[in-house]
mmCIF file as Biopython writes it, N, C-alpha, C and O atoms, coordinates in Angstrom:
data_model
#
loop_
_atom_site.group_PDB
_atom_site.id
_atom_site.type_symbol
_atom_site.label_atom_id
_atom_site.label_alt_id
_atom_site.label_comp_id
_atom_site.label_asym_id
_atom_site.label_entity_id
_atom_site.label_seq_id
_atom_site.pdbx_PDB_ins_code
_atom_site.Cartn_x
_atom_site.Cartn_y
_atom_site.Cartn_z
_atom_site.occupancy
_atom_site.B_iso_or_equiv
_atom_site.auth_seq_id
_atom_site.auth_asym_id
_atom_site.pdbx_PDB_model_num
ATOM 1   N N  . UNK A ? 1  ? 28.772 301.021 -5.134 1.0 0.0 1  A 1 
ATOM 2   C CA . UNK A ? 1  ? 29.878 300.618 -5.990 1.0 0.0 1  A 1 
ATOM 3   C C  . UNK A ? 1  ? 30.588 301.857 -6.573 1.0 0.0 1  A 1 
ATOM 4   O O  . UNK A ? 1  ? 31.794 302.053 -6.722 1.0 0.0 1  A 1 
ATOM 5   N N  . UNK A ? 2  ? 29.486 302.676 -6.876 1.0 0.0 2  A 1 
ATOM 6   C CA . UNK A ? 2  ? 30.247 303.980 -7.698 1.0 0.0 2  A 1 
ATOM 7   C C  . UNK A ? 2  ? 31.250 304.916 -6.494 1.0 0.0 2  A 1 
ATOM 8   O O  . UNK A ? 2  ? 32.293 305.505 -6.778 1.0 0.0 2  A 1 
ATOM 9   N N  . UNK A ? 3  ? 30.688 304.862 -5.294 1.0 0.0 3  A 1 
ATOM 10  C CA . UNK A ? 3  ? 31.497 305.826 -4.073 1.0 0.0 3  A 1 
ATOM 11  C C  . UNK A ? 3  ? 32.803 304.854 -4.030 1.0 0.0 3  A 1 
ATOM 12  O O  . UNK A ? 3  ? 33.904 305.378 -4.195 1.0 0.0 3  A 1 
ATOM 13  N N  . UNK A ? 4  ? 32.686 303.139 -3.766 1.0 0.0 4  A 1 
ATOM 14  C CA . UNK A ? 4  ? 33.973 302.939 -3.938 1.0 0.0 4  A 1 
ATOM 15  C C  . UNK A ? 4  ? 34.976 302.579 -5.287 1.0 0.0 4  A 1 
ATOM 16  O O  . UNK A ? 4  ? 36.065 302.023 -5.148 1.0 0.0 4  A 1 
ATOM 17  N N  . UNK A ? 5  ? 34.513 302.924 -6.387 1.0 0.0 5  A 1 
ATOM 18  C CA . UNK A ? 5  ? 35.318 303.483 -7.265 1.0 0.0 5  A 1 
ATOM 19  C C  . UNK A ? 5  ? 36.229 304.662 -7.357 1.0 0.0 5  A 1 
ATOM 20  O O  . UNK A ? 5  ? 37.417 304.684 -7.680 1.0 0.0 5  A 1 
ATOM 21  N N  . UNK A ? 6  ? 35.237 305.887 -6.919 1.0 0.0 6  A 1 
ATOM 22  C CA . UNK A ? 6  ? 35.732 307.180 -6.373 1.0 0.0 6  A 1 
ATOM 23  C C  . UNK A ? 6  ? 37.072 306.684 -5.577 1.0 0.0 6  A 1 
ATOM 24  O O  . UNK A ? 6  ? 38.274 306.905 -5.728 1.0 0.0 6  A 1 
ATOM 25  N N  . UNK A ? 7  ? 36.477 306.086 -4.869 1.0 0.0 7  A 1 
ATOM 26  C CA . UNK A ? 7  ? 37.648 306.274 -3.071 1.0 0.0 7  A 1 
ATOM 27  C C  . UNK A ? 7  ? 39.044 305.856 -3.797 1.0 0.0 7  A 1 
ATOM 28  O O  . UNK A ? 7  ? 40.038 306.568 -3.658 1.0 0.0 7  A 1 
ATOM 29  N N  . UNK A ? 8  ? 39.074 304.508 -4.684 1.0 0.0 8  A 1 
ATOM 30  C CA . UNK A ? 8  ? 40.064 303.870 -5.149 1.0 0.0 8  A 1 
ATOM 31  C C  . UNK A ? 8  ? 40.787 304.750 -6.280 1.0 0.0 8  A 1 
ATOM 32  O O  . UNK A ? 8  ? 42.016 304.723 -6.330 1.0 0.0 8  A 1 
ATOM 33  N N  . UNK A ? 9  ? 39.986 305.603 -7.276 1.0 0.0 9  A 1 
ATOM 34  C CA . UNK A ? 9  ? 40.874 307.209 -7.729 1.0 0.0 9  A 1 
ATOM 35  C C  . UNK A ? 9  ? 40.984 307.830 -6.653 1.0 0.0 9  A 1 
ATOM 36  O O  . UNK A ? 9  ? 41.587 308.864 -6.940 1.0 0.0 9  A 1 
ATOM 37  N N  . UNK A ? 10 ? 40.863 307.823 -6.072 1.0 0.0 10 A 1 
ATOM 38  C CA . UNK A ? 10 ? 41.593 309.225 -4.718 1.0 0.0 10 A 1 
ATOM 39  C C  . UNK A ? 10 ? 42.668 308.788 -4.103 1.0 0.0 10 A 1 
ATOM 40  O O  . UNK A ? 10 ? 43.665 309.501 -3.995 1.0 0.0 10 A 1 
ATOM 41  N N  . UNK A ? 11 ? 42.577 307.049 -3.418 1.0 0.0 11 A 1 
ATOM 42  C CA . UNK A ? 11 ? 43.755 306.795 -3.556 1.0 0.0 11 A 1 
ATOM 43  C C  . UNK A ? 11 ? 44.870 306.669 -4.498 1.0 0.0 11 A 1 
ATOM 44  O O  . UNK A ? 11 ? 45.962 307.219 -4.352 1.0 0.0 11 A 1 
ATOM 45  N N  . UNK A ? 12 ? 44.505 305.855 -5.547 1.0 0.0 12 A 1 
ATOM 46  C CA . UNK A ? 12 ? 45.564 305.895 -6.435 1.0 0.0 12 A 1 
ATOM 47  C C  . UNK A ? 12 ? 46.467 307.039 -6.928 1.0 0.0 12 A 1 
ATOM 48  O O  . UNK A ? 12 ? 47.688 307.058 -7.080 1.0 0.0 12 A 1 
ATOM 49  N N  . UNK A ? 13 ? 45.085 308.447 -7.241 1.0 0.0 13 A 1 
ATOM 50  C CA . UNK A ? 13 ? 46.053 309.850 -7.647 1.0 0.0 13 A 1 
ATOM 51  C C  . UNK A ? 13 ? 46.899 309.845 -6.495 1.0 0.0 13 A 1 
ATOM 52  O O  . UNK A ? 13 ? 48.080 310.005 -6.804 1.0 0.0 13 A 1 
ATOM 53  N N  . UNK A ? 14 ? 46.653 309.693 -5.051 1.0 0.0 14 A 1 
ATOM 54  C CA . UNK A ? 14 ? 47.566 310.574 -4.200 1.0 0.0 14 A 1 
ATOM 55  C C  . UNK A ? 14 ? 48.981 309.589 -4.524 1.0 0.0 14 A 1 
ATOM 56  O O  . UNK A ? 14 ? 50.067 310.112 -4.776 1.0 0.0 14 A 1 
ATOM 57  N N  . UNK A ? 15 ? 48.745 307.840 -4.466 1.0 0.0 15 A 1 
ATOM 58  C CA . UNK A ? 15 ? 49.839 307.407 -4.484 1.0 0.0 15 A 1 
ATOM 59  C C  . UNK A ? 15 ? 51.054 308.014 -5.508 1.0 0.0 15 A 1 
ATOM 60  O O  . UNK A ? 15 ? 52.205 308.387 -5.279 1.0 0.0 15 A 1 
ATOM 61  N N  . UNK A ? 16 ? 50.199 307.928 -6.808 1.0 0.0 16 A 1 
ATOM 62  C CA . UNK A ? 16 ? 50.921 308.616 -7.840 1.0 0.0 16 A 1 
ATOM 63  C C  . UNK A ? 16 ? 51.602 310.016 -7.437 1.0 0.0 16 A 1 
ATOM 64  O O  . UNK A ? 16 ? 52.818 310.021 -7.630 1.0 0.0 16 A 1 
ATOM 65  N N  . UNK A ? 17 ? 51.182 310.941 -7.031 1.0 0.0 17 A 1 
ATOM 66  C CA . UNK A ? 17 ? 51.655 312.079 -6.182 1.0 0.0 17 A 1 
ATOM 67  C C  . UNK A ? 17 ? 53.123 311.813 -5.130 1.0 0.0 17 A 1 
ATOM 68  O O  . UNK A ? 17 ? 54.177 312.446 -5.063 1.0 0.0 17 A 1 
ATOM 69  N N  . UNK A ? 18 ? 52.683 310.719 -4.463 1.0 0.0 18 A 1 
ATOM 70  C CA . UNK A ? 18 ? 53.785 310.602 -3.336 1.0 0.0 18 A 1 
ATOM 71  C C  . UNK A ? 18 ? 54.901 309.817 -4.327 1.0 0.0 18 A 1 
ATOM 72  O O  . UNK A ? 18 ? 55.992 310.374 -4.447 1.0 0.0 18 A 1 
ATOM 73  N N  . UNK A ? 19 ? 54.699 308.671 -4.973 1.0 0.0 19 A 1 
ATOM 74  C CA . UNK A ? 19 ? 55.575 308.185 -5.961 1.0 0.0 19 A 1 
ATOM 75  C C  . UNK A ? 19 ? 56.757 309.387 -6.649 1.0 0.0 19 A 1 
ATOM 76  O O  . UNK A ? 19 ? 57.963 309.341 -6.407 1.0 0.0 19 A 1 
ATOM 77  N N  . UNK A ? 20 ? 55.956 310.640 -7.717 1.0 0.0 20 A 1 
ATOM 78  C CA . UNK A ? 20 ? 56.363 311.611 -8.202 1.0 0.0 20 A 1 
ATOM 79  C C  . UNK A ? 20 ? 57.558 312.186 -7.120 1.0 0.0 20 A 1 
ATOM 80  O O  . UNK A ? 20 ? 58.784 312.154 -7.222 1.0 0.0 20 A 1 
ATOM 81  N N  . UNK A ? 21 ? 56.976 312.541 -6.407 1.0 0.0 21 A 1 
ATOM 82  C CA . UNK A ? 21 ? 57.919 313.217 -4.739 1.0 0.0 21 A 1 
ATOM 83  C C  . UNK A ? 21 ? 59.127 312.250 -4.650 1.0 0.0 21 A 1 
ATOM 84  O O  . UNK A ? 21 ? 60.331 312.461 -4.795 1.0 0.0 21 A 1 
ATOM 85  N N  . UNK A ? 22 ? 58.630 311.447 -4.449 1.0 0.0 22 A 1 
ATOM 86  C CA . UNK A ? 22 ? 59.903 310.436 -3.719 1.0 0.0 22 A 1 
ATOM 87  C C  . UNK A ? 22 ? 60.794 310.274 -5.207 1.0 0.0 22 A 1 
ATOM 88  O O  . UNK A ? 22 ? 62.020 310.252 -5.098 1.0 0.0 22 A 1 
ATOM 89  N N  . UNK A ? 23 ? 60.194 310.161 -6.575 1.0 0.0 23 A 1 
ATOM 90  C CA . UNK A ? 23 ? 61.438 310.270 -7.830 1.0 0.0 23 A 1 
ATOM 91  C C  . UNK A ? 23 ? 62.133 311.537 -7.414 1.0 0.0 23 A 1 
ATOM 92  O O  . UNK A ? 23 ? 63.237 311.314 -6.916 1.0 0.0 23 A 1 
ATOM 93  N N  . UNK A ? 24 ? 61.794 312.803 -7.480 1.0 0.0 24 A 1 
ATOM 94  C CA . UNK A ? 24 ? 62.348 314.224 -7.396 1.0 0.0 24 A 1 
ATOM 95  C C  . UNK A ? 24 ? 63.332 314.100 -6.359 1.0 0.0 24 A 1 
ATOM 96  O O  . UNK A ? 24 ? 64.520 314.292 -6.621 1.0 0.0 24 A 1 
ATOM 97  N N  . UNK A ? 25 ? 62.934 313.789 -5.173 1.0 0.0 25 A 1 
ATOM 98  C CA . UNK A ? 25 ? 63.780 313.347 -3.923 1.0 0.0 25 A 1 
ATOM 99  C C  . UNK A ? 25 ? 64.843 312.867 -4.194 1.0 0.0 25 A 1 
ATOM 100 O O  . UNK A ? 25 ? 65.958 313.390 -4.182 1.0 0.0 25 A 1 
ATOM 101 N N  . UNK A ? 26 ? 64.459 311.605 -4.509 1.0 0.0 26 A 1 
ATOM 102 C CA . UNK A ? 26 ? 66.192 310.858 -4.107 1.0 0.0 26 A 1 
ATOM 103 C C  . UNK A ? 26 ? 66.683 311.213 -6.075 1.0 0.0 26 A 1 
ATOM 104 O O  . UNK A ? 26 ? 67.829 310.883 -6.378 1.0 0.0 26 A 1 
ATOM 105 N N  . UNK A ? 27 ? 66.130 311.601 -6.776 1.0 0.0 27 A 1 
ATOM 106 C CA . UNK A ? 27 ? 67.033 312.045 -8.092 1.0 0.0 27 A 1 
ATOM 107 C C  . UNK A ? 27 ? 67.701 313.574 -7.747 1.0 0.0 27 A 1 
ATOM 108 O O  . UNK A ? 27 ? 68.642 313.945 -8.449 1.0 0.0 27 A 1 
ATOM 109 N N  . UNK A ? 28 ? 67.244 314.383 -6.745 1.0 0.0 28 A 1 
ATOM 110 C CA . UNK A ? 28 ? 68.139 315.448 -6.603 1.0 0.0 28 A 1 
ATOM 111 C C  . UNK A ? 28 ? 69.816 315.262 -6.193 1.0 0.0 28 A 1 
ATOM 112 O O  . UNK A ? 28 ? 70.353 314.568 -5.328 1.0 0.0 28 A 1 
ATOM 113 N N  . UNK A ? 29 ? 70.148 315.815 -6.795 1.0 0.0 29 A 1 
ATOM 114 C CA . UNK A ? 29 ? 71.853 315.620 -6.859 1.0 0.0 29 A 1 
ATOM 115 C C  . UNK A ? 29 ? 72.542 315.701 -5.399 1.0 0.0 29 A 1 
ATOM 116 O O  . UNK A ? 29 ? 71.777 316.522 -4.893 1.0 0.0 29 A 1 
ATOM 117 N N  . UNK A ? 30 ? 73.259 315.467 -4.624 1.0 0.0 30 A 1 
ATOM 118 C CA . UNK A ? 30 ? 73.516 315.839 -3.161 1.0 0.0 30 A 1 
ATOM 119 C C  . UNK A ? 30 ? 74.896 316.603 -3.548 1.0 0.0 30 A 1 
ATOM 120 O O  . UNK A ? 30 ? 75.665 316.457 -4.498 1.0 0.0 30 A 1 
ATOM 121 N N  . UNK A ? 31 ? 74.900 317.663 -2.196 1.0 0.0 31 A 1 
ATOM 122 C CA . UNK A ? 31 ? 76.024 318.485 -2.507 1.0 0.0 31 A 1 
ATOM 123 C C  . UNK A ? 31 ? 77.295 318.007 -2.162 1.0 0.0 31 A 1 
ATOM 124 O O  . UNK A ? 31 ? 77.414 317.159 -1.278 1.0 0.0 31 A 1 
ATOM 125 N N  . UNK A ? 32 ? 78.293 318.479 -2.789 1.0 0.0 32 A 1 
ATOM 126 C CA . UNK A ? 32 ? 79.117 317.955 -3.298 1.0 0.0 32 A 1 
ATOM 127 C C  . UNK A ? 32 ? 80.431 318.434 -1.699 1.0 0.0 32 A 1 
ATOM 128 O O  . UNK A ? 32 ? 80.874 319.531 -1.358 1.0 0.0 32 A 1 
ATOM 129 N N  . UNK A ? 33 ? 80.589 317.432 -1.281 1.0 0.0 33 A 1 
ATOM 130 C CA . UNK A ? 33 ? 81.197 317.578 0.173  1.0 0.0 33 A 1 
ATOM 131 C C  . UNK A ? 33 ? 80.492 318.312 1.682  1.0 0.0 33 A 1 
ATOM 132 O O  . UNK A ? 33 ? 81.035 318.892 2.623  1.0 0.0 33 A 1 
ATOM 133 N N  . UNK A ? 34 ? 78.781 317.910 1.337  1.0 0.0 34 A 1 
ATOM 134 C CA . UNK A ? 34 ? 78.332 318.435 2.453  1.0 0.0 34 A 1 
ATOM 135 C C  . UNK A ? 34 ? 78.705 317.178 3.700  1.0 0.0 34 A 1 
ATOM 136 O O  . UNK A ? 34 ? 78.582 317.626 4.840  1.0 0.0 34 A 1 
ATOM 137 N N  . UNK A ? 35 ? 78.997 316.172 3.653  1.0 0.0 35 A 1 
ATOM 138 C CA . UNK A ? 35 ? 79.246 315.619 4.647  1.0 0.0 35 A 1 
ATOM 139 C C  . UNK A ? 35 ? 80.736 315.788 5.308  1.0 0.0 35 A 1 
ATOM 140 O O  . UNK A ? 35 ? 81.000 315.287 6.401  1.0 0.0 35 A 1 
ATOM 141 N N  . UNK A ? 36 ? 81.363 316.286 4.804  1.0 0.0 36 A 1 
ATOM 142 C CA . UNK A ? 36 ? 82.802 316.889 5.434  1.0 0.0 36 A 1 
ATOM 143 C C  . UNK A ? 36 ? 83.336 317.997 5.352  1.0 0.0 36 A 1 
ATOM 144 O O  . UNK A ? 36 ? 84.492 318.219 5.713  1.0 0.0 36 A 1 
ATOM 145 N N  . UNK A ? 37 ? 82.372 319.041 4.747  1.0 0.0 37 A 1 
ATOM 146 C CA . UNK A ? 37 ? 82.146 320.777 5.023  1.0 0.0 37 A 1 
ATOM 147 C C  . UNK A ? 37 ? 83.534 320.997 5.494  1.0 0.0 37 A 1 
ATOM 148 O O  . UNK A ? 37 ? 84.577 320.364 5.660  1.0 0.0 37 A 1 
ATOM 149 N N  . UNK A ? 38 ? 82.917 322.536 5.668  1.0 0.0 38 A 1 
ATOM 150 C CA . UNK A ? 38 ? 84.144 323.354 6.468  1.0 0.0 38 A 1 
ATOM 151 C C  . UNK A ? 38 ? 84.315 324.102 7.517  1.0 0.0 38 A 1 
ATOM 152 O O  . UNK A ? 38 ? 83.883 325.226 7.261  1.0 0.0 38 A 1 
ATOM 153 N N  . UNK A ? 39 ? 84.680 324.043 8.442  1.0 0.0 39 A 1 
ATOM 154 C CA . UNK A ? 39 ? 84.536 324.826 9.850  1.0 0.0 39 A 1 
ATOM 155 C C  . UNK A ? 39 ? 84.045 326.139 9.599  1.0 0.0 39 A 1 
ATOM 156 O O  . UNK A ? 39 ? 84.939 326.688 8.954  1.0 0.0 39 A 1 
ATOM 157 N N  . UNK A ? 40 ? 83.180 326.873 9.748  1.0 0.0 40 A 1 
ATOM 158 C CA . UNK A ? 40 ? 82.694 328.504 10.248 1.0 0.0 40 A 1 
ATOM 159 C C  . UNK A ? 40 ? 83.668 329.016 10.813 1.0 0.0 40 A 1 
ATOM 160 O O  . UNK A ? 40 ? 83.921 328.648 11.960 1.0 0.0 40 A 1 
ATOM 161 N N  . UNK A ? 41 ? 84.458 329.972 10.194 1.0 0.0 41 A 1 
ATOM 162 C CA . UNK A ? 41 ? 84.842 331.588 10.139 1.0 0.0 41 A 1 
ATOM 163 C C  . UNK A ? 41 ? 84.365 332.902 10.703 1.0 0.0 41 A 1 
ATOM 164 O O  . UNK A ? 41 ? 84.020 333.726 9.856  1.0 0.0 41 A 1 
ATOM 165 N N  . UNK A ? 42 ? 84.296 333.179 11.685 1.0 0.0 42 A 1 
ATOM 166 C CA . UNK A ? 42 ? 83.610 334.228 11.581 1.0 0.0 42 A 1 
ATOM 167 C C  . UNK A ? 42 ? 84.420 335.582 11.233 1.0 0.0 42 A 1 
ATOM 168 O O  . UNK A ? 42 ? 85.179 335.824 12.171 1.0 0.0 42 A 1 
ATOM 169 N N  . UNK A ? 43 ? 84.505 336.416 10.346 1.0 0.0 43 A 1 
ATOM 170 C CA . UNK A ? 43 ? 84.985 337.471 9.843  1.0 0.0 43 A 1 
ATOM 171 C C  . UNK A ? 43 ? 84.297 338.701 10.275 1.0 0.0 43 A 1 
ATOM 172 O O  . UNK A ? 43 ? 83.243 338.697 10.911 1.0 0.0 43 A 1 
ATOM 173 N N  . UNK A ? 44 ? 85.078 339.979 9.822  1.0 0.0 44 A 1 
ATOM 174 C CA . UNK A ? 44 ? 84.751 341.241 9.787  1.0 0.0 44 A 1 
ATOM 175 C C  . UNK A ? 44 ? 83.990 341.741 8.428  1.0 0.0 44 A 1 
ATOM 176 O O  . UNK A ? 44 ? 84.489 341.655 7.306  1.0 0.0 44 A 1 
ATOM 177 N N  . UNK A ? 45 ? 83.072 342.123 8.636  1.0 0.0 45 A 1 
ATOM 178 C CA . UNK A ? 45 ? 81.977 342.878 7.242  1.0 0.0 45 A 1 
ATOM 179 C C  . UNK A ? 45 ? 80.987 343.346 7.796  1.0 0.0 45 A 1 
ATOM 180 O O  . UNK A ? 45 ? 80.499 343.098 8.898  1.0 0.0 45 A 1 
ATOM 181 N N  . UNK A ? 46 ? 80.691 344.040 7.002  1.0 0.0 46 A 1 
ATOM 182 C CA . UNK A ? 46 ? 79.372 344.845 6.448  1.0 0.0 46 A 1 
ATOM 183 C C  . UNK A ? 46 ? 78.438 344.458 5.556  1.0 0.0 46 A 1 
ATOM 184 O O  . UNK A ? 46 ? 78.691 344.139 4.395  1.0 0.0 46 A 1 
ATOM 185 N N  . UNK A ? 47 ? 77.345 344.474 6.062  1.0 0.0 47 A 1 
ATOM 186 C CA . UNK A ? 47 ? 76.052 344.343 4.748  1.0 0.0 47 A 1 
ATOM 187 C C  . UNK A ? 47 ? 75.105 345.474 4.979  1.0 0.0 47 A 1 
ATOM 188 O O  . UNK A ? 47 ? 74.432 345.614 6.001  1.0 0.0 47 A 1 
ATOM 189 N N  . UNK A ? 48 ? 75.109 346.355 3.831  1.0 0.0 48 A 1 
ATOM 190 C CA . UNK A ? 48 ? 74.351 347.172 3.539  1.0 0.0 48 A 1 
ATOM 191 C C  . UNK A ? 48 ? 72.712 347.318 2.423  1.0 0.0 48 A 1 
ATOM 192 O O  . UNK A ? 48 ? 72.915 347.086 1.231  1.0 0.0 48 A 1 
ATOM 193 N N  . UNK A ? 49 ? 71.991 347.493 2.616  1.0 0.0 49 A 1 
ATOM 194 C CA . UNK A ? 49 ? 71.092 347.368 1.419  1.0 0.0 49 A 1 
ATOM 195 C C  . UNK A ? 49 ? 70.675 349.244 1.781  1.0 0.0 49 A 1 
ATOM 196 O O  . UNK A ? 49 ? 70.443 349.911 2.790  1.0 0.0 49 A 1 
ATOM 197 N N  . UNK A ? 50 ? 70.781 349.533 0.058  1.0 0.0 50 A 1 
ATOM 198 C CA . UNK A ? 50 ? 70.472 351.028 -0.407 1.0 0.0 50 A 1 
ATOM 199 C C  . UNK A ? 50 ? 69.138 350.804 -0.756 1.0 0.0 50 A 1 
ATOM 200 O O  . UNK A ? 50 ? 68.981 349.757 -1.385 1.0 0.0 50 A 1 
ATOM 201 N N  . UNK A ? 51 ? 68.021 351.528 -0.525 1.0 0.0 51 A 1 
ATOM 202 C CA . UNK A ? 51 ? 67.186 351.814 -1.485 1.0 0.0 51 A 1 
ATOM 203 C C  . UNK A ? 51 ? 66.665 350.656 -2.406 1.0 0.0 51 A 1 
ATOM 204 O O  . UNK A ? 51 ? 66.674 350.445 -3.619 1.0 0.0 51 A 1 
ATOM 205 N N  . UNK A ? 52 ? 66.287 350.112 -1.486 1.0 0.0 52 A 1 
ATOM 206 C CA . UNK A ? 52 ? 65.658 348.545 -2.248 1.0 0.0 52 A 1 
ATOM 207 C C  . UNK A ? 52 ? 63.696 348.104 -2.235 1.0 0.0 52 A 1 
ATOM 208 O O  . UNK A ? 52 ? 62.894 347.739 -1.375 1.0 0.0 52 A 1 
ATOM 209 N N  . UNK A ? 53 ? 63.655 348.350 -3.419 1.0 0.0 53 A 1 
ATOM 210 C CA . UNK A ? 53 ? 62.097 348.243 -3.548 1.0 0.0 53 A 1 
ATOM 211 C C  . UNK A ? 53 ? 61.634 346.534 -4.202 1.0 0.0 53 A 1 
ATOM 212 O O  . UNK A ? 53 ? 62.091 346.039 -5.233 1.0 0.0 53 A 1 
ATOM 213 N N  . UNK A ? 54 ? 60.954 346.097 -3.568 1.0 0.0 54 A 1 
ATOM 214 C CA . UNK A ? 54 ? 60.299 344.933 -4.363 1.0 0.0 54 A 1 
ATOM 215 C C  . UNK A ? 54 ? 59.071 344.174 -4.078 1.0 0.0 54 A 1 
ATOM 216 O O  . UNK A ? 54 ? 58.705 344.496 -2.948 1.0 0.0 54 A 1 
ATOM 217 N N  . UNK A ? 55 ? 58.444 343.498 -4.483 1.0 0.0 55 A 1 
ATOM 218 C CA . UNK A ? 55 ? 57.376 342.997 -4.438 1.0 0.0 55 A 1 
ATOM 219 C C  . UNK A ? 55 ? 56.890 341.909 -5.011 1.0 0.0 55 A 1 
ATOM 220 O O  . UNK A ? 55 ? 57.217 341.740 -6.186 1.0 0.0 55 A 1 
ATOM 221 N N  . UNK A ? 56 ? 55.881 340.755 -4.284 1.0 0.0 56 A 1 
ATOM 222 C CA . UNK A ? 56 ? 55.861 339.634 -5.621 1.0 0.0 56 A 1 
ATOM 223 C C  . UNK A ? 56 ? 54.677 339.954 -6.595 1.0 0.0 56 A 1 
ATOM 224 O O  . UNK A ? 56 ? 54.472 339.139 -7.495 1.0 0.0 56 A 1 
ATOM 225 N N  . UNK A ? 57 ? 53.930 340.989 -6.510 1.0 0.0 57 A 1 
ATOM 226 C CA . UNK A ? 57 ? 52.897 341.331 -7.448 1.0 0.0 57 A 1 
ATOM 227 C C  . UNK A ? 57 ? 52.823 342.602 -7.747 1.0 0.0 57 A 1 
ATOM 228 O O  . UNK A ? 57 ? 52.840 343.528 -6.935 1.0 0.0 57 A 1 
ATOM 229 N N  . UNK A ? 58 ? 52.720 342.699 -9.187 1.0 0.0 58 A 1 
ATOM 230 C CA . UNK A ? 58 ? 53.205 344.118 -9.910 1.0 0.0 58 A 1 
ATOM 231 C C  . UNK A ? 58 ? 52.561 345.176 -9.376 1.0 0.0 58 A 1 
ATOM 232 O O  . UNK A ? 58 ? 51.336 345.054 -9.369 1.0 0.0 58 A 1 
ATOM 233 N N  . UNK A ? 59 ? 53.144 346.516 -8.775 1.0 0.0 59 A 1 
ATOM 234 C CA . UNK A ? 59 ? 52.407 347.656 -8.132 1.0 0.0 59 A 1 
ATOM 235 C C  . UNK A ? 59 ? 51.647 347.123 -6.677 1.0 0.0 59 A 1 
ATOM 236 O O  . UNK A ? 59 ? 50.638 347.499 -6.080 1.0 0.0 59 A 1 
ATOM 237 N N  . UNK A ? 60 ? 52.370 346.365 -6.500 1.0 0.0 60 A 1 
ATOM 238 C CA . UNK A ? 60 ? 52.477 345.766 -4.582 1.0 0.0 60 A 1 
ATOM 239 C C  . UNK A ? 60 ? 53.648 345.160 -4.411 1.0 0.0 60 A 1 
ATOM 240 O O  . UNK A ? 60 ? 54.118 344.058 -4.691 1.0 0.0 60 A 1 
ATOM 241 N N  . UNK A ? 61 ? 54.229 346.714 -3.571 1.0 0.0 61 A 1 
ATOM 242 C CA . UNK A ? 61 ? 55.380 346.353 -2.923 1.0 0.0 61 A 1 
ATOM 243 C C  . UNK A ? 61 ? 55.178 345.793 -1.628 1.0 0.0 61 A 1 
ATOM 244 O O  . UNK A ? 61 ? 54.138 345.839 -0.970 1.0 0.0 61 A 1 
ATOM 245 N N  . UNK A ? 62 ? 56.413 345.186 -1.275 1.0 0.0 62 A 1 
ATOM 246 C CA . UNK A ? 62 ? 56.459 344.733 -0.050 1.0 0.0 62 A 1 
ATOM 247 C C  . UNK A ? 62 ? 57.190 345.953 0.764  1.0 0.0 62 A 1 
ATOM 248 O O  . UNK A ? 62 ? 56.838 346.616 1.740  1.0 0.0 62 A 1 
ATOM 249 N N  . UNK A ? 63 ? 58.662 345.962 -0.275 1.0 0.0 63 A 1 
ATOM 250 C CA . UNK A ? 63 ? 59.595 346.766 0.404  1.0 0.0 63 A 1 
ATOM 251 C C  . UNK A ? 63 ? 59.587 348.238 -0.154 1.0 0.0 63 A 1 
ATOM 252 O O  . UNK A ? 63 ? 59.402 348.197 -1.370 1.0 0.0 63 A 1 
ATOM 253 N N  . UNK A ? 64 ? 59.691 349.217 0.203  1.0 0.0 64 A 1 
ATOM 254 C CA . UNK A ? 64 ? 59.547 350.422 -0.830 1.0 0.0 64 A 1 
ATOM 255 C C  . UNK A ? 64 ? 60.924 351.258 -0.345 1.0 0.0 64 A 1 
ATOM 256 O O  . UNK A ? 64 ? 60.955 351.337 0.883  1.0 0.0 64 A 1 
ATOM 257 N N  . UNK A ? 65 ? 61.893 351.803 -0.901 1.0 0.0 65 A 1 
ATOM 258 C CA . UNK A ? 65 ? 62.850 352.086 -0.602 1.0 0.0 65 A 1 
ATOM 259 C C  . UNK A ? 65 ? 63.408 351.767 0.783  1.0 0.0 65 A 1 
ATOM 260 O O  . UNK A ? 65 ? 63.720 352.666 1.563  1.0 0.0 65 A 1 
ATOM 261 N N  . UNK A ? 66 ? 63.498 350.796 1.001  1.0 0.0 66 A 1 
ATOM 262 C CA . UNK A ? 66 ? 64.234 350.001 2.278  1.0 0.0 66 A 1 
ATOM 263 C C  . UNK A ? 66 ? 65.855 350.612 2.173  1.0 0.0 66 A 1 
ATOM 264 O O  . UNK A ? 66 ? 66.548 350.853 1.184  1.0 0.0 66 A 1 
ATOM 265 N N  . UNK A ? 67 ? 66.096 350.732 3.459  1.0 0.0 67 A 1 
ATOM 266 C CA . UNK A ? 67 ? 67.650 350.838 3.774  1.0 0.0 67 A 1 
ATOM 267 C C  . UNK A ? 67 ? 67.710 350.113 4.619  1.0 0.0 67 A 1 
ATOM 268 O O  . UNK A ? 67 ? 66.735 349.769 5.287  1.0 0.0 67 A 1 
ATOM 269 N N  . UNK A ? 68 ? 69.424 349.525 4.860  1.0 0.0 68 A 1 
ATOM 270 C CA . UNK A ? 68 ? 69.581 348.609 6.061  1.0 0.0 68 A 1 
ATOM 271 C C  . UNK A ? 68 ? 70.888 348.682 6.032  1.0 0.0 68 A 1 
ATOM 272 O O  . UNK A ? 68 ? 71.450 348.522 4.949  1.0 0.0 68 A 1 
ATOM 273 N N  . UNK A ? 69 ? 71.521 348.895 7.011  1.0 0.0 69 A 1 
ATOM 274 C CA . UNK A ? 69 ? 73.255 348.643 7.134  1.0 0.0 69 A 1 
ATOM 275 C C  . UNK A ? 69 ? 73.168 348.105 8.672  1.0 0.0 69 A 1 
ATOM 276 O O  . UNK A ? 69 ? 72.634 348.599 9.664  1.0 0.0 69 A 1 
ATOM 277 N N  . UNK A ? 70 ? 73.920 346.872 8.475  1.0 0.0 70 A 1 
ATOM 278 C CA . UNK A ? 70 ? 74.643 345.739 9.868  1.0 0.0 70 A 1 
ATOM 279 C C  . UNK A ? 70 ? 75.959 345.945 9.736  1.0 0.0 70 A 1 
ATOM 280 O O  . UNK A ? 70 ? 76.509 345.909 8.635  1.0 0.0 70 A 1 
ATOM 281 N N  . UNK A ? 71 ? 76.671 346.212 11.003 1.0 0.0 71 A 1 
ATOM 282 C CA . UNK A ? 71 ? 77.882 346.567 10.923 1.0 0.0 71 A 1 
ATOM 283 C C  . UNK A ? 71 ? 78.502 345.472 11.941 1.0 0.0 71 A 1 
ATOM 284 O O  . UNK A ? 71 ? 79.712 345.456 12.168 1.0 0.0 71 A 1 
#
């Protein structure tokens, strides 16, 4: 009796879980003319990155003075 008590909290948390998801879901806002967008452009530019250091944990970098230029 006690294992299927267990089983019936394990289901229930997950339902609650997927419930939570599916509020966040359909309450996220939709963007505002993604269904009739705008044709792609392709233009002339440059992207450069100078000297770019970062990391997601303090004194571990990922990047340590990175350069990059796409022309």
């Amino acid at each position: 009796m006690r294992d299927m008590g267990m089983w019936f909290e394990d289901i229930l948390k997950n339902y609650i879980s997927v419930t939570k998801l599916r509020t966040l879901v359909d309450d996220t806002p939709q963007i505002i003319g993604y269904d009739t967008g705008k044709d792609f452009t392709f233009g002339q530019g440059n992207i450069e990155i100078d000297a770019l250091t970062y990391g997601y944990i303090k004194d571990t970098n990922i990047f340590e003075n990175f350069s990059l230029k796409l022309s």
